[in-house]
Each structure stands twice: as structure tokens, then as C-alpha cells.
N, C-alpha and C positions, 0 to 999 in steps of 0.2 A: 510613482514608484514602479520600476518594473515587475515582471514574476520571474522568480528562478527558474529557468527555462530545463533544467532537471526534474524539481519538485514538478511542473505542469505535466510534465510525462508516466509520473508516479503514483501520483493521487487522483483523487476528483470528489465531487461534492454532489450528495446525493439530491435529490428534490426539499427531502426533509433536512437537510443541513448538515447530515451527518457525511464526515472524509472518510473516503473508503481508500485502502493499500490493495497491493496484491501482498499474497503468503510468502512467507520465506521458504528457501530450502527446495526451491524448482528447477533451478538453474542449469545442475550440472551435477554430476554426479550420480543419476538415476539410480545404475543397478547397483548401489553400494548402500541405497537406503531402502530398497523393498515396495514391491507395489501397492502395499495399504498406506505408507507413509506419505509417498506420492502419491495417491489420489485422495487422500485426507487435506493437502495443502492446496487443493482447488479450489477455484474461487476467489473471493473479496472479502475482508474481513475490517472491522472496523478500523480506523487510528486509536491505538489509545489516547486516555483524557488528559494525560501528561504531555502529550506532544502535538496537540489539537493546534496548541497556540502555535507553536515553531511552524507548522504545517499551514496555516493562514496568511501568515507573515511571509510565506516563502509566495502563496500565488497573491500576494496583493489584497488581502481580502481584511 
């Protein structure tokens, strides 16, 4: 089975097993959302538990 070659660019899997995402809301649109907003949404945050599975499935796993 391949890996969706999107999903492989998105996610990743920590040592401990846990998928880490990046945050939303970084993209575009800075000065319309405030600089605590944006630097609040730094970082890695986990995948929720609800889409653990889709997320597995997508890199082959």
C-alpha cells in the first residue's frame, strides 16, 4: 500500500507513537489575527483520537 504523499508532508510519528500535526490558522492572514494569536499557534500539537486512525492509514501504517 502506498502513503498519501500529502499526509507524509503533514504529520509524523513521534518516538512514543504518538502523530503530531502542525496548528492551524499560520498561514496567511497575520495581521488580521494579533500577535498573541500567532504565536500561541506555534509548534506541534497532538492529532486528535478521532482521526489517529484516518492518519495511520493515510502513511501505511
Amino acid at each position: 500500500m502506498k502513503t498519501h504523499s500529502g499526509a507524509k508532508k503533514k504529520f509524523k510519528m513521534t518516538g512514543t507513537g504518538r502523530y503530531m500535526r502542525r496548528q492551524t490558522g499560520r498561514g496567511h492572514h497575520r495581521l488580521a489575527k494579533g500577535k498573541q494569536v500567532f504565536r500561541r499557534r506555534a509548534g506541534e500539537v497532538e492529532v486528535a483520537p478521532e482521526d489517529v486512525r484516518v492518519v495511520k492509514k493515510q502513511l501505511g501504517r
